[in-house]
N, C-alpha and C positions, 0 to 999 in steps of 0.2 A: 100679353103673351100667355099661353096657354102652360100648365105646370108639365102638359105629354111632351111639351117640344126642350124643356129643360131636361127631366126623364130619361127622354131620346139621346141628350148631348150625354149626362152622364153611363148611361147603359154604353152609349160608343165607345166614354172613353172607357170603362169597367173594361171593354172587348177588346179593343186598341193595344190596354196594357197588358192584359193576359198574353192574347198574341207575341205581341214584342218579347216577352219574356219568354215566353217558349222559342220562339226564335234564335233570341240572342245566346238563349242557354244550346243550341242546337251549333251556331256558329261562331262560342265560343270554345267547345269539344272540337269542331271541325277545323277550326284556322289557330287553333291552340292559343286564343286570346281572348283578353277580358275586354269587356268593352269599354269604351272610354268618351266622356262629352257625354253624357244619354242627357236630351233634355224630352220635353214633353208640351206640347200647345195646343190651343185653338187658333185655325189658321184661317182665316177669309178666302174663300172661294170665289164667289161671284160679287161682281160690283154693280151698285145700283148706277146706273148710268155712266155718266162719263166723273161721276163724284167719285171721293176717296173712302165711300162708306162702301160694306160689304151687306149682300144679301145673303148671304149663306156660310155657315163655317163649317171646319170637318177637325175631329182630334186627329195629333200625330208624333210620335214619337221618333228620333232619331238618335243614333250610337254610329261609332268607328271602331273600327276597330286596326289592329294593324300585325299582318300574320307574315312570317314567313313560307306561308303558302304558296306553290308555284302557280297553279291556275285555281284560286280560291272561289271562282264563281261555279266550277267545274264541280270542287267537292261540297259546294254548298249544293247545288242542283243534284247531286246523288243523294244528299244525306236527310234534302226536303222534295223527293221526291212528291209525298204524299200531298203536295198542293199542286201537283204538275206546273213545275217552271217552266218557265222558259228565261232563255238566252241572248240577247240582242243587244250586240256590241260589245258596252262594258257594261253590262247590266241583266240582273236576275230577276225576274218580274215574276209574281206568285200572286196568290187569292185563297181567301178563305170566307167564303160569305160576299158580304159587301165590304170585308176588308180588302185591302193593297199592302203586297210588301217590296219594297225593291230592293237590293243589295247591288251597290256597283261601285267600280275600281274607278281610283284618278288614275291619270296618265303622269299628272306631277310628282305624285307621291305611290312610287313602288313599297308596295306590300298594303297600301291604304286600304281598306273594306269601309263604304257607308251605310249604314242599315236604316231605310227609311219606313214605316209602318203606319198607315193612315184609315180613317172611316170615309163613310160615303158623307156628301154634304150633306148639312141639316138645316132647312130654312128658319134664320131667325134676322133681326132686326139689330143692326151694327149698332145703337145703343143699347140695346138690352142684353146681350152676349154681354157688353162691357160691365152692365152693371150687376152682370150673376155674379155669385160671391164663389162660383163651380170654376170662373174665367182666370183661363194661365195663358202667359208665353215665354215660352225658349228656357220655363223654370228646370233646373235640373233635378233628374228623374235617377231614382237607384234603378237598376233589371234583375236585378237579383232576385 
């Protein structure tokens, strides 16, 4: 394993997290809530075959939040504008680069907001991800 492709993982997540935290700071003004659960991981993307090993992982960050906002994807789609959202169904879909952000409502849980924020995939080798000492999952993350 090459040290650019380890680099690459942490440069993602350095971007990942900045993001999210402009975000979160963004849709915590807007839904008049803190956010709540943030964790942060390396997630497997693609699989080598029909095995349970992964060829590729992407960072990504996740937050809820929980607003008495009446149409919350609405004021979040006005107030991040500058990443031109879009809308579709229960869910806000944005970009920034080769990042992804989603924000989307349950149907179970009235007032729920999820904040999902991810990189593009990065090819590496389902042992060696594991054995970087850089490798998280589902650890919990401050946004602050």
């Amino acid at each position: 394993m090459s040290d650019s492709t380890y680099t690459q993982l942490e440069k993602q997540r350095d971007d990942v997290l900045t993001w999210a935290r402009d975000l979160s700071s963004v849709a915590a003004t807007t839904l008049a809530a803190s956010p709540e659960n943030a964790t942060e991981g390396y997630d497997g993307v693609d699989r080598s075959g029909l095995s349970d090993q992964f060829t590729s992982y992407r960072y990504d960050v996740q937050a809820d939040f929980v607003t008495e906002q009446e149409d919350p994807l609405t004021a979040l789609s006005d107030d991040l504008a500058e990443y031109d959202p879009t809308i579709t169904g229960n869910a806000l879909r944005l970009s920034h680069g080769d990042l992804t952000a989603i924000f989307q409502t349950y149907p179970k849980g009235p007032g729920q907001v999820g904040m999902f924020v991810e990189g593009a995939p990065v090819e590496i080798d389902h042992d060696q991800i594991r054995d970087w000492k850089g490798y998280v999952v589902g650890e919990p993350i401050d946004l602050s």
